[in-house]
N, C-alpha and C positions, 0 to 999 in steps of 0.2 A: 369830357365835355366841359368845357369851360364857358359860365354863364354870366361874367364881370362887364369884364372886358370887350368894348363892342369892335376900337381898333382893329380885333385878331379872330379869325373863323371861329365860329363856334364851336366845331368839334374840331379838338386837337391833339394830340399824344402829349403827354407829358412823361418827359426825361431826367430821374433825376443819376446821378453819377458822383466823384470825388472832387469834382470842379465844381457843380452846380446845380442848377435846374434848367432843363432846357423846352423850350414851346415845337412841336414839331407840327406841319402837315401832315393832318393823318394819311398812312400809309406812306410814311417819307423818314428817309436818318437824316434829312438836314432840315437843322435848327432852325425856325424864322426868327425866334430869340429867344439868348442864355442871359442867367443870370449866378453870378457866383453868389456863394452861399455869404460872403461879406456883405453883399445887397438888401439882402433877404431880411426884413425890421422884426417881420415874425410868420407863424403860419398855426392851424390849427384846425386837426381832423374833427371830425364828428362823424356818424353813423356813416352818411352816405356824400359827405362834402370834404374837401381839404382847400382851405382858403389860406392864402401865402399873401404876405406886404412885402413890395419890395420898397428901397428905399427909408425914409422916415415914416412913424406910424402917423404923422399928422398929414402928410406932405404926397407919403409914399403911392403906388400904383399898388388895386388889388386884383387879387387874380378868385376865384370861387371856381372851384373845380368839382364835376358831380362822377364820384368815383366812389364804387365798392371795397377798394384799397385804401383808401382816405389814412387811417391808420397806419399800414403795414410802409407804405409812401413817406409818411412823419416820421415814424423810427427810423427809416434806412438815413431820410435824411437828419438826424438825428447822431447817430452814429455817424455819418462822415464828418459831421460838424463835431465831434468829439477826436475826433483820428487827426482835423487837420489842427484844432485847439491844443491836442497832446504836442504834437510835431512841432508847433510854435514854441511850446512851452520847455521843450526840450533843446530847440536852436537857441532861446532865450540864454536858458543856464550854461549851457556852453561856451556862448562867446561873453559872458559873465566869467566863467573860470579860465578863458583864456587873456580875457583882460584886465 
């Protein structure tokens, strides 16, 4: 349940995956809106919340989510943002040693 954001229903599934975060109707796989993780300014669990910034933290759109996962949701996305940073960092040095 998402409780920011008035644009977007109130109860919504959130998605997150190796591309991003996605907003879904609940009971629905299609996204009303995704947001890749390059978007994302910041986000942070607590007990029974995970609030995400997209865009600039001045500027940006927030989202407040009231979720039991709040945590376990941060790390997973946490971990992709670390898998797609690796992968960057790896095509970096490469076309570095081939040029």
């Amino acid at each position: 349940m998402q409780s920011y954001t008035k644009t977007l229903p109130k109860t919504l599934w959130l998605a997150v995956d190796e591309k991003g975060f996605h907003l879904l109707k609940r009971r629905s796989k299609d996204p009303l809106i995704s947001f890749p993780y390059k978007s994302i300014g910041s986000y942070s669990p607590s007990l029974r919340n995970l609030m995400i910034v997209t865009g600039s933290l001045t500027r940006g759109t927030k989202f407040m989510f009231n979720t039991t996962q709040a945590s376990q949701i941060a790390h997973l996305m946490r971990d992709y943002t670390s898998v797609i940073l690796s992968k960057r960092k790896q095509e970096t040095q490469q076309s570095k040693s081939q040029g």
